[in-house]
Backbone as numpy.savetxt, mean C-alpha at the origin, in Angstrom:
# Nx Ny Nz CAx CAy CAz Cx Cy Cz
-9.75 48.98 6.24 -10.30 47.96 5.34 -9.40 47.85 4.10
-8.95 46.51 3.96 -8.23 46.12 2.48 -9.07 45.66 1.70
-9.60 46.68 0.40 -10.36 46.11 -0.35 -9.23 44.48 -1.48
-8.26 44.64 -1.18 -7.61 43.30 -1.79 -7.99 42.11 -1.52
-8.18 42.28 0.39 -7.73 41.08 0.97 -9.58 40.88 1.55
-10.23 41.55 1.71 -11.62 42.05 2.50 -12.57 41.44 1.82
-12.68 41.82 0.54 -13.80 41.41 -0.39 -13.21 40.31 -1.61
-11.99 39.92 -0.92 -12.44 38.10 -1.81 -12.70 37.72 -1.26
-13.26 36.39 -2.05 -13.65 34.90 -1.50 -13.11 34.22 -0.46
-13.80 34.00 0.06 -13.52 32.94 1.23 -13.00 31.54 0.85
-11.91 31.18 1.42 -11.50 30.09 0.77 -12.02 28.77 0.99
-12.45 27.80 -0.16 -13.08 26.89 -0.39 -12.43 25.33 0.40
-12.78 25.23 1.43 -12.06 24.47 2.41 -12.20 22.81 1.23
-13.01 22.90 0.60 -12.69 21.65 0.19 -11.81 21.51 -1.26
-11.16 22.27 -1.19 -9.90 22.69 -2.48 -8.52 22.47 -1.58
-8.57 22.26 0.04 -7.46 22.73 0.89 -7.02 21.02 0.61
-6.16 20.41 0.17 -5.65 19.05 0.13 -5.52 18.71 1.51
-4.87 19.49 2.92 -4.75 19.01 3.90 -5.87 18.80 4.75
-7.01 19.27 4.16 -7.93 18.85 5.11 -9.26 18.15 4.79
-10.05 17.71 5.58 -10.79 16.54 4.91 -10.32 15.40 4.62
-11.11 14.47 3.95 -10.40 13.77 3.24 -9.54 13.56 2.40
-8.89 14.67 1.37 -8.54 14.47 0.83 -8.42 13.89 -0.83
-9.81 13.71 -0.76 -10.07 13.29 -1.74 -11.26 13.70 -2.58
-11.62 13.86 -3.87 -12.50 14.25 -4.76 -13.72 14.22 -3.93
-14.84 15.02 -4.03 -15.82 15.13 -3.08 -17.28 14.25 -3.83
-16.74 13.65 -4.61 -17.54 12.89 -5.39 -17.31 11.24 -5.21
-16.55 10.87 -4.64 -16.04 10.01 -4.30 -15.93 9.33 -3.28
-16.44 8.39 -2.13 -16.41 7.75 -1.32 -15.14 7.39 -0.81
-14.77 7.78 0.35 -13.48 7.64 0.93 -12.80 6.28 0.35
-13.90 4.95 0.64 -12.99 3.84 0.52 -12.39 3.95 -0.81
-13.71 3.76 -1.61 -13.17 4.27 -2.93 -12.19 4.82 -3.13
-11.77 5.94 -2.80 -10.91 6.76 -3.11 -9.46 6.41 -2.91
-9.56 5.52 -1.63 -8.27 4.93 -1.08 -7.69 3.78 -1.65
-8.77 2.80 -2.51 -8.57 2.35 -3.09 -7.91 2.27 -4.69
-8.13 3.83 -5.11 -7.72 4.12 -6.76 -6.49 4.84 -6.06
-5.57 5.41 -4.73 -4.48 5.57 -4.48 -3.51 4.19 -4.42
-3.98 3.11 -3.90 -3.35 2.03 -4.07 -3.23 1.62 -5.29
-3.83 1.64 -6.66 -4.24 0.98 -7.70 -2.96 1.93 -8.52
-2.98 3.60 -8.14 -2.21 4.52 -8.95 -0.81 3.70 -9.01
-0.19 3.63 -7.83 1.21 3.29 -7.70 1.59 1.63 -8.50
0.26 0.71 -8.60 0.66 -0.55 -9.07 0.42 -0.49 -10.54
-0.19 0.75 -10.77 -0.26 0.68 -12.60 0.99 0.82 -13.02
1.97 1.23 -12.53 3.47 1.48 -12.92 4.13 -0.27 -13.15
3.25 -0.97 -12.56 4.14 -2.42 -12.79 2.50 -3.31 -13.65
2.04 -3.01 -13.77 0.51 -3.99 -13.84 -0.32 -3.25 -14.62
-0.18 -2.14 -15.30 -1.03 -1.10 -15.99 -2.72 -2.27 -16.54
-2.32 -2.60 -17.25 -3.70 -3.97 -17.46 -4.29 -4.11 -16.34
-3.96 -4.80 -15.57 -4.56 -5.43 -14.09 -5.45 -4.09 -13.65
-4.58 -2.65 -13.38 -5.25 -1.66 -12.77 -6.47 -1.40 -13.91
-6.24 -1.14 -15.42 -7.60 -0.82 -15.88 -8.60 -1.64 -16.08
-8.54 -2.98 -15.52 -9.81 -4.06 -15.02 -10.14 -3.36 -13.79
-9.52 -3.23 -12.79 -9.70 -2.43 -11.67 -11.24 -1.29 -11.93
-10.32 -0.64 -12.26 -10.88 0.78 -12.64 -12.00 0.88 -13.24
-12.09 -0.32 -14.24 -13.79 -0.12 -14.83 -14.78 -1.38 -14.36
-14.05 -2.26 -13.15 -14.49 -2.96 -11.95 -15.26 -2.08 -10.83
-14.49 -1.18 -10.64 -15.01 0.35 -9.52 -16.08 1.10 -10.34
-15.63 1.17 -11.70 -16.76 2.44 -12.24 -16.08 3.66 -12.39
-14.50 3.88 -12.76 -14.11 5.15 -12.19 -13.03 5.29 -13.07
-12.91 6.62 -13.74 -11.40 6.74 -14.99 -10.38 6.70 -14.21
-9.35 6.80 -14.99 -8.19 7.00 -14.67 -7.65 8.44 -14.35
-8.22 9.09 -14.52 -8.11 11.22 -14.41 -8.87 11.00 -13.15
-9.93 9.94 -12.62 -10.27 10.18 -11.09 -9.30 9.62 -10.36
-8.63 8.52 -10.84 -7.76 8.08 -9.83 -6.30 8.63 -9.86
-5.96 9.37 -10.91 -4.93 10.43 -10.66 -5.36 11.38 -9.97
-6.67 12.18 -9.53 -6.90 12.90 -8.96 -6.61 12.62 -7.63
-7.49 11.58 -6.99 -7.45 10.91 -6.14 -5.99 11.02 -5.30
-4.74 10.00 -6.15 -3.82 10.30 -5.55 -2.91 11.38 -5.26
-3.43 12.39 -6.44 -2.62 13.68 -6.23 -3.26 14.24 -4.93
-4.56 14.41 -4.30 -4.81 14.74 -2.99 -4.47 14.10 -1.65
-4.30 12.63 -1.99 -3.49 11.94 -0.73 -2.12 12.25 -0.52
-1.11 12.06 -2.00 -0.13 12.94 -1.60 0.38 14.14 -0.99
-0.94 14.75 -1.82 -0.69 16.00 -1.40 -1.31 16.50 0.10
-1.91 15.78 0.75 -2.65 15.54 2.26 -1.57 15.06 3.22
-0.80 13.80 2.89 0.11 12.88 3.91 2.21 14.24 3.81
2.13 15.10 2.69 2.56 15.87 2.64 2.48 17.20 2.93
1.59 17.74 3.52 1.29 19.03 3.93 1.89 19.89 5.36
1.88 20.80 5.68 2.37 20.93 6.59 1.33 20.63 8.14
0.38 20.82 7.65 -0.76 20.81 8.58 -1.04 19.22 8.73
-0.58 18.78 7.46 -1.13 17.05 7.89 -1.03 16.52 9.35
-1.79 15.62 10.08 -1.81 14.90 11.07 -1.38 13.49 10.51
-0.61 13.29 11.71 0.44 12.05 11.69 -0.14 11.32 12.26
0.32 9.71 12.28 0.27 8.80 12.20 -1.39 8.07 11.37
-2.07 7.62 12.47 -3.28 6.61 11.13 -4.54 7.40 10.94
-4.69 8.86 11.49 -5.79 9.60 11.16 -6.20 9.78 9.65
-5.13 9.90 8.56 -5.05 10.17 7.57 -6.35 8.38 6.80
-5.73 7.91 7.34 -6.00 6.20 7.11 -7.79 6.93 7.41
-7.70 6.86 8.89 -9.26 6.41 9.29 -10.09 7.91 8.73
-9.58 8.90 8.03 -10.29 9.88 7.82 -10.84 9.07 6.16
-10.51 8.51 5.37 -10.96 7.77 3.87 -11.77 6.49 4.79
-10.73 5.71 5.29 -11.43 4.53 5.45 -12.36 4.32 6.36
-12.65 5.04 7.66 -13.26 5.19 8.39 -12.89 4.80 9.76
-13.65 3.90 10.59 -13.88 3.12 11.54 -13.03 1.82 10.85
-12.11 0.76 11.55 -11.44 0.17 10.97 -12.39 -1.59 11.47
-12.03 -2.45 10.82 -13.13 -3.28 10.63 -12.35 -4.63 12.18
-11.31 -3.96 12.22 -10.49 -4.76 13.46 -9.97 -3.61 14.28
-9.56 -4.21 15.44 -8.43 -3.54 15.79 -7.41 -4.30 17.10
-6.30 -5.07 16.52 -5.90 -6.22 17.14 -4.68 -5.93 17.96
-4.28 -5.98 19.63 -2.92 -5.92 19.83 -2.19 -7.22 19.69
-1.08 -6.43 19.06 0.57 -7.61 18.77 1.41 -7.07 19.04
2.54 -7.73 19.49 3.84 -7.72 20.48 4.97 -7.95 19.69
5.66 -6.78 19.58 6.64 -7.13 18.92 7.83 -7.03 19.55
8.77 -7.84 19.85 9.46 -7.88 20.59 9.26 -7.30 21.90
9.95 -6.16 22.35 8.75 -5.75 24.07 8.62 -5.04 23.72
8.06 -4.55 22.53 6.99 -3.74 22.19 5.52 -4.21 21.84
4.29 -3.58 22.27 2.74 -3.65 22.16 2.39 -2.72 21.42
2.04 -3.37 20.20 1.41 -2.88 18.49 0.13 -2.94 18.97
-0.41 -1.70 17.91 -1.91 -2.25 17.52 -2.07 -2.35 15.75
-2.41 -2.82 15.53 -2.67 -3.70 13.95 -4.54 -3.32 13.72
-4.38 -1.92 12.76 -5.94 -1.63 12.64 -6.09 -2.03 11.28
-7.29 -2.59 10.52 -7.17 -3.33 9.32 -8.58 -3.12 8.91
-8.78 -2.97 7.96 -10.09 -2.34 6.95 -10.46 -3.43 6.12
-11.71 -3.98 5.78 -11.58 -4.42 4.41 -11.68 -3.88 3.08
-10.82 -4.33 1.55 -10.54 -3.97 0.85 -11.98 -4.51 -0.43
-13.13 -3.92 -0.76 -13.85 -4.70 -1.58 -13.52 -4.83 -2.87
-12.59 -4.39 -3.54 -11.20 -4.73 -4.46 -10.79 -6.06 -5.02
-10.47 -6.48 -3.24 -9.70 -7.80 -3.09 -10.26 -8.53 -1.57
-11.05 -8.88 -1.79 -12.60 -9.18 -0.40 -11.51 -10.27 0.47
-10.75 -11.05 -0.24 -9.67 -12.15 0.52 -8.39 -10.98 1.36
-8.62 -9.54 1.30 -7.63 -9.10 1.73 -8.17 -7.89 2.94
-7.22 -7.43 3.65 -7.37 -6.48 4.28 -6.16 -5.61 4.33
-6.45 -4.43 4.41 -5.27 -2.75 4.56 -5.16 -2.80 5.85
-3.67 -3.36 6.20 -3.40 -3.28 7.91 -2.58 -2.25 7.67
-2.66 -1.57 9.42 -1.81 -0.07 9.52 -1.56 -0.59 10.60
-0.55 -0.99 11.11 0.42 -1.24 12.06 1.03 -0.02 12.83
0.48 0.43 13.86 1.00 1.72 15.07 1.58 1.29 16.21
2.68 2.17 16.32 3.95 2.09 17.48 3.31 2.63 18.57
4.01 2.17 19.94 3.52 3.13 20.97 3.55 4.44 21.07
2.57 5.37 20.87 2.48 6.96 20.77 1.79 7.20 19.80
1.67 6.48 18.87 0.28 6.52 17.45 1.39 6.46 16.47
2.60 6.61 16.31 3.33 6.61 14.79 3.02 5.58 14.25
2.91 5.60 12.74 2.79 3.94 12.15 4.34 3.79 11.41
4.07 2.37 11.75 5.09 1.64 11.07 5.10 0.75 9.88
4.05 0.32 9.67 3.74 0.06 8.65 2.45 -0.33 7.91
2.31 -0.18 6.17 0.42 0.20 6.31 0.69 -1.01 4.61
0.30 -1.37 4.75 0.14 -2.75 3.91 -1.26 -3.91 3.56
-1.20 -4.28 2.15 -2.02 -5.40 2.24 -1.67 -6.69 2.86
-2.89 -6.81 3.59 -2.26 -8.75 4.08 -3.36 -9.47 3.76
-3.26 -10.91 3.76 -4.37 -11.91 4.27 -5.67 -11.65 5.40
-6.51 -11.93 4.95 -7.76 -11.57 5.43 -8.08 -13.05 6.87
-8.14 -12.65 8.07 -7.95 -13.88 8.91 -8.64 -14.68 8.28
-8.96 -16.23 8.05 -9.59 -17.43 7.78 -9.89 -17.27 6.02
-9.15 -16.84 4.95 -9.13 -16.78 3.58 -7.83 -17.54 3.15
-8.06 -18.40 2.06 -6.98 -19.32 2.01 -6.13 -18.11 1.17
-4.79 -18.84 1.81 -3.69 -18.37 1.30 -3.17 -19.45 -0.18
-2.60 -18.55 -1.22 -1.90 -19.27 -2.08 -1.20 -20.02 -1.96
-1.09 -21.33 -2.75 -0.43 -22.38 -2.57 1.14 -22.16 -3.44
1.89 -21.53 -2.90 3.27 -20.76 -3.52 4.40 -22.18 -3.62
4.58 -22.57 -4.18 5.83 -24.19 -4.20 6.70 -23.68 -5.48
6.06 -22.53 -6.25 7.61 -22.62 -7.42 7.77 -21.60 -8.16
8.20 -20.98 -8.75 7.97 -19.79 -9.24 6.91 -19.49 -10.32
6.39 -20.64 -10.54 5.10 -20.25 -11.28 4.24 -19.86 -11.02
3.67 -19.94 -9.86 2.91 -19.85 -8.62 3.35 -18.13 -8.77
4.13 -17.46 -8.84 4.24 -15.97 -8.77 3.27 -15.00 -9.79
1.84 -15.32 -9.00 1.37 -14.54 -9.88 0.96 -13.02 -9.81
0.82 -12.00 -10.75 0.73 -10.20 -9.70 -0.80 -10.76 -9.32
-0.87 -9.93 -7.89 -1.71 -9.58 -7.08 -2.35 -10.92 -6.50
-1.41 -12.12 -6.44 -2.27 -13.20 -6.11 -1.74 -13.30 -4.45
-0.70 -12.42 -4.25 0.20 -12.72 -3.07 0.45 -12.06 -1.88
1.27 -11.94 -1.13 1.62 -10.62 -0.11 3.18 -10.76 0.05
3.93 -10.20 1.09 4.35 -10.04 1.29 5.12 -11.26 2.37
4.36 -11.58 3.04 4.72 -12.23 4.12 4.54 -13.88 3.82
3.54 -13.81 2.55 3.45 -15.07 2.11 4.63 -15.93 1.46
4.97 -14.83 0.51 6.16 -14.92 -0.48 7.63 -15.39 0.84
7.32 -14.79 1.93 8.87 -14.73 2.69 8.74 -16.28 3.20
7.81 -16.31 3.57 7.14 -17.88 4.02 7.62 -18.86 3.08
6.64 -18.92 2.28 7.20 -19.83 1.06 8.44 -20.12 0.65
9.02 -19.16 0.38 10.62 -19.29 0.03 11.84 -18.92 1.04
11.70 -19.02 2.05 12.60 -18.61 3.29 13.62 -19.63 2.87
14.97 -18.88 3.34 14.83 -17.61 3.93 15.08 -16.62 2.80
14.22 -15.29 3.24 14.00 -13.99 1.70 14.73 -12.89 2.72
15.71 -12.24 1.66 16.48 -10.91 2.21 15.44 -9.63 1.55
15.14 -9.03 2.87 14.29 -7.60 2.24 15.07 -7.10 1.34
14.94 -6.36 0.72 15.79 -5.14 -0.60 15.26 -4.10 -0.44
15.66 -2.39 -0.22 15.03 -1.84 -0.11 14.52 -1.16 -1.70
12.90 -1.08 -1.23 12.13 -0.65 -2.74 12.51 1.03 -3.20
12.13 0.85 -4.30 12.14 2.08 -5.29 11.00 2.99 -4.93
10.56 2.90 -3.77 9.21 4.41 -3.41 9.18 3.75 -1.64
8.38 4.26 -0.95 7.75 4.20 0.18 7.03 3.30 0.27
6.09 2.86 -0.40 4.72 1.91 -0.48 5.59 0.55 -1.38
6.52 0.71 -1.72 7.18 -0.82 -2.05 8.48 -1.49 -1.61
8.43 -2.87 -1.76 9.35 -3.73 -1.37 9.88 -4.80 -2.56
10.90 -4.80 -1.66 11.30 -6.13 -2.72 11.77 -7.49 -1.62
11.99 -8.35 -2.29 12.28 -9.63 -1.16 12.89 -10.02 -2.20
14.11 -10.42 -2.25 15.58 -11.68 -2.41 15.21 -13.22 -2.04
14.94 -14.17 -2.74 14.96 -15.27 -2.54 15.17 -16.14 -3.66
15.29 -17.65 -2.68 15.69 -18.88 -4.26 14.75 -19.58 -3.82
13.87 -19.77 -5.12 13.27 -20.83 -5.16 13.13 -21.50 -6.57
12.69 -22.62 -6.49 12.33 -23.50 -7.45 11.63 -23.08 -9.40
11.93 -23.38 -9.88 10.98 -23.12 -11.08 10.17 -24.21 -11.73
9.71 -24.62 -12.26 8.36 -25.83 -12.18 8.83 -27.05 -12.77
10.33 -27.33 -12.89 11.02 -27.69 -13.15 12.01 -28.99 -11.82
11.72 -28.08 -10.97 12.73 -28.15 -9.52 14.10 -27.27 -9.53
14.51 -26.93 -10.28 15.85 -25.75 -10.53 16.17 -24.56 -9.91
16.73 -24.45 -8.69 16.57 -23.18 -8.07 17.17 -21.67 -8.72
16.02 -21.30 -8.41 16.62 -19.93 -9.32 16.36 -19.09 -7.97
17.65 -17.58 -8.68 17.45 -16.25 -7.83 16.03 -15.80 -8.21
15.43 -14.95 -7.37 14.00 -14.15 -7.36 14.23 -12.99 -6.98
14.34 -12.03 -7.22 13.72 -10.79 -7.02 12.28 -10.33 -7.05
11.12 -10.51 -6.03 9.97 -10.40 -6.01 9.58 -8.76 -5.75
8.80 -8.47 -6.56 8.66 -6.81 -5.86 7.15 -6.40 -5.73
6.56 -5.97 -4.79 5.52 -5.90 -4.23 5.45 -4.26 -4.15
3.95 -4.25 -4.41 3.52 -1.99 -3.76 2.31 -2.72 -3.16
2.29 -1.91 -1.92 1.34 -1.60 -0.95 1.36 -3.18 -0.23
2.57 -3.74 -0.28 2.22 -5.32 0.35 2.23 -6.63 -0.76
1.16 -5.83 -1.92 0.59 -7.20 -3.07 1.77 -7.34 -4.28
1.99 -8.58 -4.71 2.55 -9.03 -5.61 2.85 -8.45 -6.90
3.88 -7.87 -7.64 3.39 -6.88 -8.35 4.36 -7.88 -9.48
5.37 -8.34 -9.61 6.40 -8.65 -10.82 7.55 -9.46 -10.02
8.19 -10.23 -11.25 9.50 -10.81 -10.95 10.01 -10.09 -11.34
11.33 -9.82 -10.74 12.08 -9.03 -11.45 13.68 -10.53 -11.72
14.76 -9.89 -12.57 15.67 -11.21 -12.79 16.30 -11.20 -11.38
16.56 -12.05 -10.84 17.94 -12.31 -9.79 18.86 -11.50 -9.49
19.31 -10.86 -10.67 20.49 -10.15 -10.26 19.91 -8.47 -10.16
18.63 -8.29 -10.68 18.24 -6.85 -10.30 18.34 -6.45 -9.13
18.64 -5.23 -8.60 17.74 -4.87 -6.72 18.92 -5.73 -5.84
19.74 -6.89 -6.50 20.63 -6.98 -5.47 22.02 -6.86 -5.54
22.54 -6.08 -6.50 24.27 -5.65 -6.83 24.16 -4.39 -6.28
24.99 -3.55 -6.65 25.48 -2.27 -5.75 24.37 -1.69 -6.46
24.16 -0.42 -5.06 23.20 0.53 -4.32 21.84 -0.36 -4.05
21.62 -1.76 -3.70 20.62 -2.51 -3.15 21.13 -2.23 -1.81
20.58 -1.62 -0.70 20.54 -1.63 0.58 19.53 -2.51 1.61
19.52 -2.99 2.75 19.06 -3.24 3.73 18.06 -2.10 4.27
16.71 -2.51 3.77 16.30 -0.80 4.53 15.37 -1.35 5.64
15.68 0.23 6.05 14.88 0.80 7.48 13.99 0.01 7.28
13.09 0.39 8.40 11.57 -0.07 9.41 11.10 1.19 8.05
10.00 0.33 7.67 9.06 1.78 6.78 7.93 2.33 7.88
8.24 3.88 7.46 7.56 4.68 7.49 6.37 5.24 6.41
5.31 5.68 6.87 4.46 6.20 6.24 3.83 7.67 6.82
């Protein structure tokens, strides 16, 4: 008998970041998944997120909490890969749609966001369960923004795929974290005057213009297929 190791405590499985949810035990998964998305866009939108935040009911020390356990969950050694992490906060997913991507057969699982009720959190999985990509999009049958000029660029009014639409053709840029992007395009200013855009988006949604020439002179790369 090791009185060192014998007669401590048993360890408090819900202190273990890799397991469970992951998140504050006071806190409702969606919830929770929701103040991890909100953490990363306060870095461009700080305002926007603390309407958020006292929209939810919830400080800002919960939603740093929050994300310090998802990080620290989707980082662990024990973590489980691909969208378990997803459906362990969000649950049961509110779709679950196959799409074909080239001769490949996706499945596209998508939650709704009560945040942003016009939107949904799609997690896009490869054949074998890896995901490829986990993003906000358009909610099927919710109008999309009417995007014609750069005024129209407003944060969080947009996505990703909207913006490429609108102003095609848009060169990806690769973003400054995992959960963001940027898109390269010219479009109009309310004026008719085409200007460069640097659009930069976290988690999918619209976050800032950045000038033209940011994100696309040297060390702007072409990036990979994201991973999560």
């Amino acid at each position: 008998m090791n009185p060192t190791t014998d007669n401590a405590p048993s360890p408090d499985p819900s202190r273990d970041p890799s397991r469970g949810s992951g998140t504050p035990a006071d806190l409702p998964g969606p919830l929770a998944f929701q103040l991890v998305l909100l953490r990363r866009m306060a870095d461009h939108q700080p305002a926007l997120v603390e309407d958020a935040l006292r929209q939810l009911g919830v400080s800002r020390a919960q939603m740093r909490e929050a994300n310090r356990r998802w990080q620290a969950r989707m980082h662990s050694p024990r973590a489980r890969a691909g969208v378990q992490p997803y459906r362990a906060l969000l649950g049961t997913p509110g779709t679950v749609t196959t799409r074909r991507i080239g001769d490949l057969t996706c499945e596209a699982l998508a939650w709704p966001v009560p945040l942003w009720p016009d939107l949904r959190f799609e997690v896009l999985t490869a054949p074998g369960g890896g995901v490829w990509n986990a993003w906000l999009v358009r909610a099927p049958g919710a109008p999309a923004p009417d995007l014609r000029t750069t005024a129209d660029l407003a944060p969080w009014s947009c996505t990703v795929d909207e913006v490429a639409r609108a102003f095609a053709p848009a060169r990806p840029l690769e973003g400054s974290a995992p959960t963001r992007w940027r898109l390269a395009c010219t479009a109009p200013d309310p004026d008719g005057a085409p200007q460069h855009v640097v659009a930069e988006f976290t988690w999918g949604l619209y976050q800032r213009r950045v000038d033209g020439t940011e994100g696309t002179g040297a060390g702007a790369t072409e990036p990979a297929p994201h991973r999560t």
